[in-house]
C-alpha positions as a Markdown table, in Angstrom:
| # | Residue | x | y | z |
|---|---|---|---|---|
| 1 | Unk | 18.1 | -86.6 | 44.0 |
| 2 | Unk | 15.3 | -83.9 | 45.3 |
| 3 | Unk | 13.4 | -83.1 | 42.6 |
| 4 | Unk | 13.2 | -80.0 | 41.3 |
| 5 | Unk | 10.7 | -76.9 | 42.2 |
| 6 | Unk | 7.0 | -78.1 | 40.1 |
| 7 | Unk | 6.5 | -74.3 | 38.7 |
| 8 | Unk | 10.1 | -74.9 | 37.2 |
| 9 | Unk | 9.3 | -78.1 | 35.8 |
| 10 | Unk | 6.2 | -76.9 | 34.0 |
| 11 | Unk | 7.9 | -73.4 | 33.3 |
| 12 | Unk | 5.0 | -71.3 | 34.8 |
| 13 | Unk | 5.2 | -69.2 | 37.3 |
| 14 | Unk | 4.1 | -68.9 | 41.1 |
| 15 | Unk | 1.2 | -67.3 | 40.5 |
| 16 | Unk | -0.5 | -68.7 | 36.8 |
| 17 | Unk | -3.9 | -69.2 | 36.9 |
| 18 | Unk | -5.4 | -72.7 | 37.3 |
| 19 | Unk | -6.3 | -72.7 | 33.5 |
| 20 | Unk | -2.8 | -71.7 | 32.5 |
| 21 | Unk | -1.2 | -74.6 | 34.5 |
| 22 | Unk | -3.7 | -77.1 | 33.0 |
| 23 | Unk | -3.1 | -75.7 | 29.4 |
| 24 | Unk | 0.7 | -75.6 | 30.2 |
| 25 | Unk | 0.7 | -78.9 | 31.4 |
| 26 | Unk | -1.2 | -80.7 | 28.4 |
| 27 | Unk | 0.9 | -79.3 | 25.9 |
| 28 | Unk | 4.0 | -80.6 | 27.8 |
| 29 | Unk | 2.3 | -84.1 | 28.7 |
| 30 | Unk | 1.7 | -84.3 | 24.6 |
| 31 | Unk | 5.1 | -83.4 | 23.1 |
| 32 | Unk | 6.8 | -85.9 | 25.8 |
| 33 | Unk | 4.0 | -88.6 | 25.8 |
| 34 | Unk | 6.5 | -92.0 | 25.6 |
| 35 | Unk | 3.8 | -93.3 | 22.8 |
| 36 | Unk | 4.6 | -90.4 | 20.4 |
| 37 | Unk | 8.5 | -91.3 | 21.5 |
| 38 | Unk | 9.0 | -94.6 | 21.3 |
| 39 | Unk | 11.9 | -95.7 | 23.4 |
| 40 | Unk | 13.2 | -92.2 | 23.9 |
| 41 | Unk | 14.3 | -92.8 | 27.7 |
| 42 | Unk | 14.6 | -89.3 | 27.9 |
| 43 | Unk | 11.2 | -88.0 | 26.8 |
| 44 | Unk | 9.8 | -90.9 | 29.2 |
| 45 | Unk | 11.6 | -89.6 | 32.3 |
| 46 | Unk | 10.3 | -85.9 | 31.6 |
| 47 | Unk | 7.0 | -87.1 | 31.3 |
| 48 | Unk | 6.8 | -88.4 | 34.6 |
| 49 | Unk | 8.9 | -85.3 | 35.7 |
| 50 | Unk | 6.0 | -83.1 | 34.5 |
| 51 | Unk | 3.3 | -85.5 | 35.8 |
| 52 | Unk | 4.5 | -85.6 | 38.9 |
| 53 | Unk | 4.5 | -81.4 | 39.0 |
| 54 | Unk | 1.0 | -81.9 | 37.8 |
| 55 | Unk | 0.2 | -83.7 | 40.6 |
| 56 | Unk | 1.2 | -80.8 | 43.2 |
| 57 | Unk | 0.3 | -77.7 | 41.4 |
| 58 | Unk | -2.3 | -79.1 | 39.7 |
| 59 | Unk | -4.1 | -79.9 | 42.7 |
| 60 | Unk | -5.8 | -77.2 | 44.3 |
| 61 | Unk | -5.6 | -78.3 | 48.1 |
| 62 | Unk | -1.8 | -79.4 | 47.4 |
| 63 | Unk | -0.6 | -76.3 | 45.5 |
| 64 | Unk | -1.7 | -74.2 | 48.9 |
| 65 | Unk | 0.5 | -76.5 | 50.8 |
| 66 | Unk | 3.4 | -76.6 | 48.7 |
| 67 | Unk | 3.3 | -72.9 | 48.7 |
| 68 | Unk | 2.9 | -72.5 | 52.2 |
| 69 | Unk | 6.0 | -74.8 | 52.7 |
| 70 | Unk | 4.3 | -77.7 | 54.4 |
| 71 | Unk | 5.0 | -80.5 | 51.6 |
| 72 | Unk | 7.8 | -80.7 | 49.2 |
| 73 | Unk | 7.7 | -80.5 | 45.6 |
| 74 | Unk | 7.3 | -84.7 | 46.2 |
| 75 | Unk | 4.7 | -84.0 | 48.0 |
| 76 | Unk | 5.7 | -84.9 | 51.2 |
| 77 | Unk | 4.9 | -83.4 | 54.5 |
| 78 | Unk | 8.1 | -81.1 | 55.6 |
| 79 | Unk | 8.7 | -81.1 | 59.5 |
| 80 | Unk | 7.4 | -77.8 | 61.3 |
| 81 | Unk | 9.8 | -75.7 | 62.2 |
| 82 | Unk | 9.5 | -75.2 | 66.1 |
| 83 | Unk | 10.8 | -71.9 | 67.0 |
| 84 | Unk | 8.9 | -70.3 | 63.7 |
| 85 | Unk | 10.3 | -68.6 | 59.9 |
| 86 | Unk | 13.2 | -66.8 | 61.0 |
| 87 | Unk | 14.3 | -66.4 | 56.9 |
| 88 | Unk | 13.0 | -62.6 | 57.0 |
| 89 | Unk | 15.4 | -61.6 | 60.2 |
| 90 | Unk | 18.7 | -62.8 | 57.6 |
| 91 | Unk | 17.1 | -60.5 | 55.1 |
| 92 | Unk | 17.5 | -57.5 | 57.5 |
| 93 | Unk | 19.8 | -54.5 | 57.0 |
| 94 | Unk | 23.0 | -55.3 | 58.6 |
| 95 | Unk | 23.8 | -54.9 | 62.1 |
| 96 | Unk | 19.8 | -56.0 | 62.8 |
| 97 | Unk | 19.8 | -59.6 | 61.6 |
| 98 | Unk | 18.9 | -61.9 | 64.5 |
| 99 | Unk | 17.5 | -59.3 | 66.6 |
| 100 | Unk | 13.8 | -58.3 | 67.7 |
| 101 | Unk | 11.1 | -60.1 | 69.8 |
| 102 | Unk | 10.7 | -63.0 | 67.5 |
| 103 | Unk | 14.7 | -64.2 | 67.9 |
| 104 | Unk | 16.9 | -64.2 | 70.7 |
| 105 | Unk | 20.9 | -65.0 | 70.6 |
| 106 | Unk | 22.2 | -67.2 | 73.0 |
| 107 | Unk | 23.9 | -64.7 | 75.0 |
| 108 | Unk | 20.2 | -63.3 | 75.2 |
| 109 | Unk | 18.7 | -66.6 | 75.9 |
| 110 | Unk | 17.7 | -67.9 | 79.8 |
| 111 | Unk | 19.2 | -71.1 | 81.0 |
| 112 | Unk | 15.5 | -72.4 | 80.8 |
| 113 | Unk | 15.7 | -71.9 | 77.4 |
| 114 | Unk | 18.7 | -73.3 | 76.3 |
| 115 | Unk | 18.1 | -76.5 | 78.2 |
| 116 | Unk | 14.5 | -77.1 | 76.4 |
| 117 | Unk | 17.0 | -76.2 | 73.3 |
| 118 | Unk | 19.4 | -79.0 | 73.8 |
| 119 | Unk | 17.1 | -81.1 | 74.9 |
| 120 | Unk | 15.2 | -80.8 | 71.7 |
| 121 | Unk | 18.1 | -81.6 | 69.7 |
| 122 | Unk | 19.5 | -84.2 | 71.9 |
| 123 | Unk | 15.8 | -86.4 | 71.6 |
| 124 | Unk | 16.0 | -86.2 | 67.9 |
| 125 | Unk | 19.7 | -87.3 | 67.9 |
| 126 | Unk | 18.9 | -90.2 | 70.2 |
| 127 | Unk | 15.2 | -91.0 | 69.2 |
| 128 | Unk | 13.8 | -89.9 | 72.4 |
| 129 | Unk | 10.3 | -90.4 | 74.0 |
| 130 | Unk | 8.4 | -88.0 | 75.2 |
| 131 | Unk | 8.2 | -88.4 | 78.9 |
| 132 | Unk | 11.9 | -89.5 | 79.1 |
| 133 | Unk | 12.9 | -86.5 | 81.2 |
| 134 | Unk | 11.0 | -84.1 | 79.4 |
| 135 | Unk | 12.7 | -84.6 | 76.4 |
| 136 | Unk | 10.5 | -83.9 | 73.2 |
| 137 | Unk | 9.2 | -86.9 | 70.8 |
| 138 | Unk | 10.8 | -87.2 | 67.6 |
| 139 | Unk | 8.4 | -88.0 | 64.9 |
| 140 | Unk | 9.1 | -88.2 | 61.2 |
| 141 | Unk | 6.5 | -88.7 | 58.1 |
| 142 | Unk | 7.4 | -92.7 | 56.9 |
| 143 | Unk | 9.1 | -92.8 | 53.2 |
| 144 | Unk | 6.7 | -93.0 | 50.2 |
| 145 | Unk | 6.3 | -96.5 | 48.3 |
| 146 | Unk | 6.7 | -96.2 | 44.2 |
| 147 | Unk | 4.8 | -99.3 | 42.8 |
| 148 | Unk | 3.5 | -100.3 | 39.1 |
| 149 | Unk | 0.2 | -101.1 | 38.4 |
| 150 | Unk | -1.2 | -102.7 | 34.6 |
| 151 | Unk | -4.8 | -101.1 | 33.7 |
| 152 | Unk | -6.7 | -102.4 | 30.8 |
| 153 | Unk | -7.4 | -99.6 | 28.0 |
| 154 | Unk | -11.3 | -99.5 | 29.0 |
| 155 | Unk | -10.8 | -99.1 | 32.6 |
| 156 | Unk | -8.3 | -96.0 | 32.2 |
| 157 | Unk | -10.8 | -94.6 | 30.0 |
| 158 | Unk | -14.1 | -95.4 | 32.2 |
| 159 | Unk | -12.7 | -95.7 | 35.7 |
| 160 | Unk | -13.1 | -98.5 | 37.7 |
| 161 | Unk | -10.7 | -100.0 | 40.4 |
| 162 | Unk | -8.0 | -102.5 | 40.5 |
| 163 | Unk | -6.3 | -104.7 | 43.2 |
| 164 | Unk | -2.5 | -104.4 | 43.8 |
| 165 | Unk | -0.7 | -107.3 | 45.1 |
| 166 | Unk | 2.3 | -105.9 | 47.5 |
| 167 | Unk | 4.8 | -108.1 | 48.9 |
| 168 | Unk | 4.1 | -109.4 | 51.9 |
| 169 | Unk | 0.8 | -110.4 | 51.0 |
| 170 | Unk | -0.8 | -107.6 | 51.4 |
| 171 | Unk | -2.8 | -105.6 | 48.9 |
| 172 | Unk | -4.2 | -102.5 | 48.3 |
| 173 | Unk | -7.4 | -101.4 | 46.1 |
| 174 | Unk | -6.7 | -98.7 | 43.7 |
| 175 | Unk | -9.4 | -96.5 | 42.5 |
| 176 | Unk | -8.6 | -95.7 | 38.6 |
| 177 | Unk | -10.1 | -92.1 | 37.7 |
| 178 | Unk | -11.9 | -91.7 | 34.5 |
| 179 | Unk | -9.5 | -90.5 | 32.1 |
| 180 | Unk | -6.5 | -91.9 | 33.2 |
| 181 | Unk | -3.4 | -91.6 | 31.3 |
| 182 | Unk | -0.1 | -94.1 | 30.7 |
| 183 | Unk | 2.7 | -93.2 | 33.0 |
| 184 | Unk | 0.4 | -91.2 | 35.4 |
| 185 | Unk | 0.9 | -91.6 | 39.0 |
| 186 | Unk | -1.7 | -91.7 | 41.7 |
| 187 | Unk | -1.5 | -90.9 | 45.3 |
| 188 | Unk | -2.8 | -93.0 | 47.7 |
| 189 | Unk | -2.1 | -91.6 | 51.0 |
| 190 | Unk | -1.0 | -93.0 | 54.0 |
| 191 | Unk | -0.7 | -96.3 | 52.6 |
| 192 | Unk | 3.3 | -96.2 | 52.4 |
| 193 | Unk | 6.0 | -96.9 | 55.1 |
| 194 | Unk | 4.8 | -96.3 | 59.1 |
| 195 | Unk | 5.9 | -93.1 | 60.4 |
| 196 | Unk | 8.8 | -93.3 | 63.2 |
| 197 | Unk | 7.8 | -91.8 | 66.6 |
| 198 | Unk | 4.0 | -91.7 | 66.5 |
| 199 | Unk | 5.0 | -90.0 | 62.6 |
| 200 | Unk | 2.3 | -90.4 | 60.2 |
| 201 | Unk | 2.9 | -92.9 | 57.1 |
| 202 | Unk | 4.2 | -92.4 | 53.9 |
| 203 | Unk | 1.9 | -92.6 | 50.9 |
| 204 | Unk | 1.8 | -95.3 | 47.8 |
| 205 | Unk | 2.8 | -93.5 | 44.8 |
| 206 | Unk | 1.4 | -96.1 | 42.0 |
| 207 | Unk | 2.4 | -95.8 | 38.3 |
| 208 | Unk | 0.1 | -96.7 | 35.7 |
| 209 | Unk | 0.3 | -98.7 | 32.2 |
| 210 | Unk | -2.4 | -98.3 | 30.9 |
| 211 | Unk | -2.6 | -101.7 | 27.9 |
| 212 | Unk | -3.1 | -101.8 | 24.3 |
| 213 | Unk | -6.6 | -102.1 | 22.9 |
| 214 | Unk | -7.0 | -104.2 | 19.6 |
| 215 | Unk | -9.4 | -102.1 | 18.1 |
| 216 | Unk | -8.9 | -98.3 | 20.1 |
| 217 | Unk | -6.1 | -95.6 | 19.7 |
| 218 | Unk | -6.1 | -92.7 | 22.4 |
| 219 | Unk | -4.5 | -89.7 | 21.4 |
| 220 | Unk | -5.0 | -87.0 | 23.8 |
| 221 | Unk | -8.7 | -87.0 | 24.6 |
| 222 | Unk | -9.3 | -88.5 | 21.3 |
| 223 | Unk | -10.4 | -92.3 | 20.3 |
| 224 | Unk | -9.3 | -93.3 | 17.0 |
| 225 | Unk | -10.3 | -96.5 | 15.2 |
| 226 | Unk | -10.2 | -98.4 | 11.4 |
| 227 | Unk | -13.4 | -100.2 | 10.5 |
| 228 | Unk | -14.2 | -102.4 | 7.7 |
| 229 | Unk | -16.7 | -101.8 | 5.8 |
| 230 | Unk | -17.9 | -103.8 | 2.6 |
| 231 | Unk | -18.1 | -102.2 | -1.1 |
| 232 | Unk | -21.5 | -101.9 | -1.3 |
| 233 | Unk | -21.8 | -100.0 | 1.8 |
| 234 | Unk | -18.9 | -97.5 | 0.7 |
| 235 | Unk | -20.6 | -97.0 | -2.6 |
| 236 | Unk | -24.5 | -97.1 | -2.0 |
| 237 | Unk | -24.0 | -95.5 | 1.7 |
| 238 | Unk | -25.3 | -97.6 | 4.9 |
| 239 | Unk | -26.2 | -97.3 | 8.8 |
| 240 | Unk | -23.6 | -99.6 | 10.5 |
| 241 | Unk | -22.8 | -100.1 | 14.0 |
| 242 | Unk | -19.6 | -98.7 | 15.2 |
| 243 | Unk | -17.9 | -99.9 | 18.5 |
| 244 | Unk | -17.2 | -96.7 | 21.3 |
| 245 | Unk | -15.4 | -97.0 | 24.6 |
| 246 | Unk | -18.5 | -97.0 | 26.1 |
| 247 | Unk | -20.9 | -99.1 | 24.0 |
| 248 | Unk | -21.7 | -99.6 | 20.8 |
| 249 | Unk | -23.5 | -97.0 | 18.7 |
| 250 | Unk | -25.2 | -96.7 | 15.4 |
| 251 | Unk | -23.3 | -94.1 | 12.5 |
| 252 | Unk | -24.6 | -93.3 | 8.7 |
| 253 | Unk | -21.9 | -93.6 | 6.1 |
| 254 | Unk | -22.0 | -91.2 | 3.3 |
| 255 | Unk | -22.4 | -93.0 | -0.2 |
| 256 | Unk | -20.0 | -92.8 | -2.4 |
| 257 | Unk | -17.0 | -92.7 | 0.4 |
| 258 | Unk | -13.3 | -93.9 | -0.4 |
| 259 | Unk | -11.3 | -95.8 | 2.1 |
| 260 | Unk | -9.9 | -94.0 | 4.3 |
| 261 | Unk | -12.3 | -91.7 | 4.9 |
| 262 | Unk | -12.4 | -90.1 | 8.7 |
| 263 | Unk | -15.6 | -89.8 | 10.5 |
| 264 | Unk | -16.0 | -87.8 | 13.3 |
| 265 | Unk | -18.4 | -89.4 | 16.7 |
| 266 | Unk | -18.4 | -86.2 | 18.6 |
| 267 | Unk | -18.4 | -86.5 | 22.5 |
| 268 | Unk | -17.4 | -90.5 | 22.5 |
| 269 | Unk | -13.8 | -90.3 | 23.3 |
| 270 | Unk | -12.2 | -90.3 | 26.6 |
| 271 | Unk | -13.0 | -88.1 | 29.4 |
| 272 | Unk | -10.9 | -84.3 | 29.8 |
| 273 | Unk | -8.4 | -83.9 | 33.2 |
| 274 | Unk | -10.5 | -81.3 | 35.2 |
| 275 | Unk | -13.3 | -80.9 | 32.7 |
| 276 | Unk | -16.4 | -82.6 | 34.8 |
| 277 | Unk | -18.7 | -83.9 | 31.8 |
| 278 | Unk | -16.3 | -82.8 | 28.8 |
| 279 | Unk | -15.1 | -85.6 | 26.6 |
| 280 | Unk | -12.9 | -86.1 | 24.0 |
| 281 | Unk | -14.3 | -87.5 | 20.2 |
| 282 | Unk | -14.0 | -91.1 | 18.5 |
| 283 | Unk | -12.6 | -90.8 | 14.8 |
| 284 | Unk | -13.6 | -94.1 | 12.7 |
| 285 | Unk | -11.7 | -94.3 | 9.5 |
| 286 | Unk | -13.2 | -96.8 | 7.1 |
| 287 | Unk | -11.6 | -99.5 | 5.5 |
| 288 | Unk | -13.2 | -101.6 | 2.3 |
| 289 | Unk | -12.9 | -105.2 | 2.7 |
| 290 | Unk | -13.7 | -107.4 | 0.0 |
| 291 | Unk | -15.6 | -110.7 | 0.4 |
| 292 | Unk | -13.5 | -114.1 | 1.7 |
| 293 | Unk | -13.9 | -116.0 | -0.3 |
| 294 | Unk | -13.5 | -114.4 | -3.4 |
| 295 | Unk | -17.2 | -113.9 | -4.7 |
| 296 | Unk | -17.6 | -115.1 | -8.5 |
| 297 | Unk | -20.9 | -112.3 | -9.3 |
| 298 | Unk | -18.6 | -109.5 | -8.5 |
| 299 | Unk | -15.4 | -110.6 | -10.0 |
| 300 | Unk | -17.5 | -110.8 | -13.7 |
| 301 | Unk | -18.9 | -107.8 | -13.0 |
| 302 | Unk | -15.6 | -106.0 | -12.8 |
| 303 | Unk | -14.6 | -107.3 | -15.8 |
| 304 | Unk | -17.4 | -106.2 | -17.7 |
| 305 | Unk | -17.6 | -102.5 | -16.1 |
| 306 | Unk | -14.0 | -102.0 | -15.9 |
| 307 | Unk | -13.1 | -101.7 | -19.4 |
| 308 | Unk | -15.6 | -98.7 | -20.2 |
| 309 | Unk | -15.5 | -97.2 | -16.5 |
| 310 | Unk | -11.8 | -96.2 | -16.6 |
| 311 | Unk | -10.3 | -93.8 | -14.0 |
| 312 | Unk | -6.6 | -93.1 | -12.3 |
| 313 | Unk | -7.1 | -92.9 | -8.8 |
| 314 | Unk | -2.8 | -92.9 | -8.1 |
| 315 | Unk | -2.8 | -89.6 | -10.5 |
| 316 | Unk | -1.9 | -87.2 | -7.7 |
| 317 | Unk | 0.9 | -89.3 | -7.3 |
| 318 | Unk | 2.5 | -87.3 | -11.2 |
């Protein structure tokens, strides 16, 4: 099934601006991101419908040539057409389509002319060669290769690159761009099925997984975590380290702060589509741990302060 026109798909039109496809396209990628839909097949295909768009329009070099007509909204190369655009003579008042210098019926036509036009079609029917009587080559772009490729969470959010084992033996090594997101596809050209004819290849269209983490949580741009933190550093306040997608880093915790509590390491989560230098933030939400194994000192303790220290921390719940 061709798929459908990438302007369409990420409801913009022909001529948005390069910061209203990216802003369009975000939105989009975040209401049908398959891990804010779990198992919604649906939401999962129009992801990668939208991605996919993304990947044309999105693209500087390869929106020019999709609007100029030389690739297709899969971004594949569409043959030339050898006698020119003839779309704006069928738009003509009638009585005048087909006529003028740049068309010629074949009543008009020479028998030269007609003979290098059958023998045009008849190579491509037949495969021809050139030199086989004149007749033209027929070349045609080999088909693109889909393949799926696991990336561990770190690597989709530093970069890096990753082998791909193909069958047949042979492999191909993928370069993951910084910021990489699940279910996006990359574009490796030439590296898909040999063109017929002297036809240039097809490219490897690679879909990526990007794994679980233990400890990190990407949403959007941003890193999320839980860490445990012991009750005297809740109460009294403390300078812990803290774990970042890129190394670990040092962070003060307030005294006096409940579990649960969000802080905010501004410029540590992953890096932004487009944005050279931009990243998104780490949240670290703190969880209170108590000792293992119990420790005897604070359970008495408790015991003695509880009593006269009384307070309802479940009375929003009335």
């Amino acid at each position: 099934m061709a798929l459908r026109n990438p302007y369409e798909v990420l409801d913009v039109k022909p001529d948005a601006s390069e910061a209203e496809i990216r802003a369009t396209y975000r939105k989009l990628a975040k209401k049908f991101h398959p891990d804010l839909n779990p198992g919604n097949k649906q939401a999962e295909a129009r992801f990668k419908e939208i991605s996919a768009a993304y990947d044309i329009v999105g693209d500087k070099e390869k929106r020019a040539r999709f609007d100029r007509g030389e690739i297709d909204a899969s971004g594949t190369e569409r043959p030339p057409n050898p006698y020119g655009d003839y779309r704006h003579y069928a738009e003509a008042d009638a009585g005048e389509r087909y006529r003028g210098s740049g068309f010629r019926g074949a009543e008009n036509m020479s028998q030269e002319d007609l003979e290098d036009l059958f023998s045009f079609f008849g190579s491509a029917a037949r495969g021809g060669r050139a030199g086989d009587g004149g007749e033209r080559q027929f070349r045609m772009r080999g088909e693109d290769r889909l393949y799926r490729l696991q990336v561990e969470f770190l690597d989709a959010i530093n970069g890096g690159q990753k082998r791909l084992d193909l069958p047949g033996g042979k492999t191909l090594d993928v370069r993951i761009p910084a910021g990489l997101r699940d279910g996006q596809i990359l574009r490796l050209s030439g590296q898909g099925d040999p063109g017929i004819g002297g036809g240039p290849p097809g490219d490897a269209l690679i879909e990526v997984h990007v794994e679980p983490h233990p400890l990190f949580r990407r949403e959007g741009d941003d890193i999320h975590m839980e860490l445990p933190v012991t009750i005297a550093e809740a109460v009294l306040g403390a300078r812990v380290a803290v774990p970042t997608v890129d190394g670990s880093v040092t962070m003060s915790i307030p005294a006096d702060s409940n579990a649960g509590r969000v802080l905010r390491l501004k410029g540590k989560g992953a890096p932004k589509p487009g944005l050279k230098g931009e990243r998104g933030d780490q949240y670290v939400a703190l969880k209170i741990v108590l000792p293992e194994p119990a420790d005897p000192e604070l359970t008495a303790f408790l015991k003695n302060w509880g009593p006269s220290h009384r307070y309802d921390p479940r009375s929003k719940f009335r």
